[in-house]
N, C-alpha and C positions, 0 to 999 in steps of 0.2 A: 653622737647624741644631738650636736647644733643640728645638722642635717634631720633629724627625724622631726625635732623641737619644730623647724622653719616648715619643714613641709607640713603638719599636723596643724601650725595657725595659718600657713596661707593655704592650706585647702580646705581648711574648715569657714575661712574667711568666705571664701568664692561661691560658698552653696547655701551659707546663711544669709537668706534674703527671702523675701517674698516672692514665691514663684508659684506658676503651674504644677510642679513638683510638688515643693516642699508644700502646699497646700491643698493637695490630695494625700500626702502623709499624714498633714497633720488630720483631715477633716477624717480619714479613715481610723487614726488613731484616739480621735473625740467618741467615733461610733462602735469602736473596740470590732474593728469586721477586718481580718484576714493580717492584722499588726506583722506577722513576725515573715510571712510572705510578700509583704510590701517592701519590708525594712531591707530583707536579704535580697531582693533584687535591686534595690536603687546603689545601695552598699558594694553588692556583686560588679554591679555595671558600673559604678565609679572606681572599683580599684583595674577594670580591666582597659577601661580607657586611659588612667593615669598612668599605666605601666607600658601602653602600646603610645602613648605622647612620651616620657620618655626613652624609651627605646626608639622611636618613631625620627624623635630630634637629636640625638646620638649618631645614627648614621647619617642624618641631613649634615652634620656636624664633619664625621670623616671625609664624605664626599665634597662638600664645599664650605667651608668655615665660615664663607663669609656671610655665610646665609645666616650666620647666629644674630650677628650686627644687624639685619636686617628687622629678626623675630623679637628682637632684644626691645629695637623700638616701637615696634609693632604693638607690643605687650606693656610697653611704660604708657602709650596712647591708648590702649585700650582701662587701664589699669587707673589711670586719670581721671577716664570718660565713668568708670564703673563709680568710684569715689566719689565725684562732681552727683551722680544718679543718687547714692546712698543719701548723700548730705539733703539733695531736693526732698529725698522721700523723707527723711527723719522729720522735715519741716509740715510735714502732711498728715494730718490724722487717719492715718492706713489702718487698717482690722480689718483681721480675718474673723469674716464668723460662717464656718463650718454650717452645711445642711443638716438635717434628719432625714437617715437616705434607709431604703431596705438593705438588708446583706446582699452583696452583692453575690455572683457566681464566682469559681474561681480563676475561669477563661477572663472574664471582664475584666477582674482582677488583675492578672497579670498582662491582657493585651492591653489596658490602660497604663498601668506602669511602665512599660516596654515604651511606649507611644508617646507616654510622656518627657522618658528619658530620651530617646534617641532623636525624635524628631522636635528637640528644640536645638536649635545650631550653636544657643549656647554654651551647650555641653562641651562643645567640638572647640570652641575659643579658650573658655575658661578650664574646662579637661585633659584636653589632649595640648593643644600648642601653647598655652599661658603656663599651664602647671610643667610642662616637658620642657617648657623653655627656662624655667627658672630652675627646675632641678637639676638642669645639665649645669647651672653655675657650678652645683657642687663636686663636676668631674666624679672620680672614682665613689663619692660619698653618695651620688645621685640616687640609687637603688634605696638606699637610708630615708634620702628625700622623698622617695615614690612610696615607702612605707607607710613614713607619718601622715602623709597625704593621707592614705588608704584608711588609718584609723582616725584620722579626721573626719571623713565622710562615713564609718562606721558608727563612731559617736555619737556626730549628729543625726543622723538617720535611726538610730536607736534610741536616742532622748527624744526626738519627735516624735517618734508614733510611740512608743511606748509612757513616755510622760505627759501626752497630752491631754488627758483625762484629767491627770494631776493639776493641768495649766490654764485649765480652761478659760477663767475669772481674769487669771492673768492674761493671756493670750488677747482677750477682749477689751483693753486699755492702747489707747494710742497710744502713754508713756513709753510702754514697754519695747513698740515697735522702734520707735524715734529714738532709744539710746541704744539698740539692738544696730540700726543704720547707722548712727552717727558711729558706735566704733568702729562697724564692718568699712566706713569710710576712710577715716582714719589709719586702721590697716593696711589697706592698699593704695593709698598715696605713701607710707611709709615702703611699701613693697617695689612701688613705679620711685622713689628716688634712691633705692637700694641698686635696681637694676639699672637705671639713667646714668649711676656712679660707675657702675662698672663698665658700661659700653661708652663712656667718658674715658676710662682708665685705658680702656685697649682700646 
């Protein structure tokens, strides 16, 4: 249950933020145009990346161990750098405000999604090697960890588009964005000295 718990805040941590993404979820989710298509492909493609990062870093793991120590600080650096980013932005009056677009097709639709997920490299840091690096902490429990991930990113992606009709008022206040960042900050510097402790330990 710790292992689904950790995976469920730190992958829900990593994809709450203001992105390309998540601001085509939400802007399609304001116009109420193809919600439940949008939601299931970004959701589909985060559990399939989170379980191919770790399976991915499991065998990285049998083959050469020492490669963990490496990814280990790799990910407290990157994890640091992501924090240091959040706090800058929480200090910034950032809002989203969503177009008035036509419906779109449902080819757009999905080759937009697709497009946006795969070809940001983010994905690939914060999905596959950040997430598959910190669930291998939890050895045999890791599959636990790759779950909660999954319904992390299923949650959020489902409160996005489908709540943001609900949010709109809210959504449009800097407050909201600036304590949104500051804890998503906070999270992952608690995450980069959880992992720092352990690649200390061994």
């Amino acid at each position: 249950m710790n292992a689904i718990l950790a995976g469920f805040v730190t992958g829900l941590s990593l994809i709450v933020a203001i992105g390309a993404q998540n601001a085509y979820v939400l802007r399609m989710g304001l116009t109420r145009h193809h919600v439940n298509l949008i939601v299931g492909i970004c959701a589909l493609s985060d559990i399939v990346l989170i379980f191919a990062g770790v399976a991915g870093i499991g065998g990285v793991l049998r083959l050469a161990p020492t490669a963990l120590q490496l990814l280990r600080w790799i990910g407290v650096g990157y994890l640091v750098l992501f924090a240091l980013r959040s706090f800058w932005k929480a200090g910034r009056a950032e809002v989203l405000h969503p177009s008035e677009a036509q419906r779109p097709t449902t080819l757009a639709v999905v080759s937009t999604t697709l497009a946006l997920t795969f070809l940001n490299p983010h994905v690939y840091l914060d999905t596959v090697l950040l997430l598959g690096t910190i669930g291998n902490q939890y050895g045999h429990a890791r599959w636990l960890f790759a779950i909660g991930a999954s319904l992390g990113s299923l949650a959020w992606f489902s409160s996005l588009g489908h709540g943001a009709r609900f949010a709109s008022r809210l959504m449009a206040r800097p407050l909201t964005w600036r304590v949104l960042d500051s804890v998503i900050g906070v999270v992952m510097l608690l995450v980069a000295l959880k992992l720092a402790a352990t690649s200390i330990s061994n």
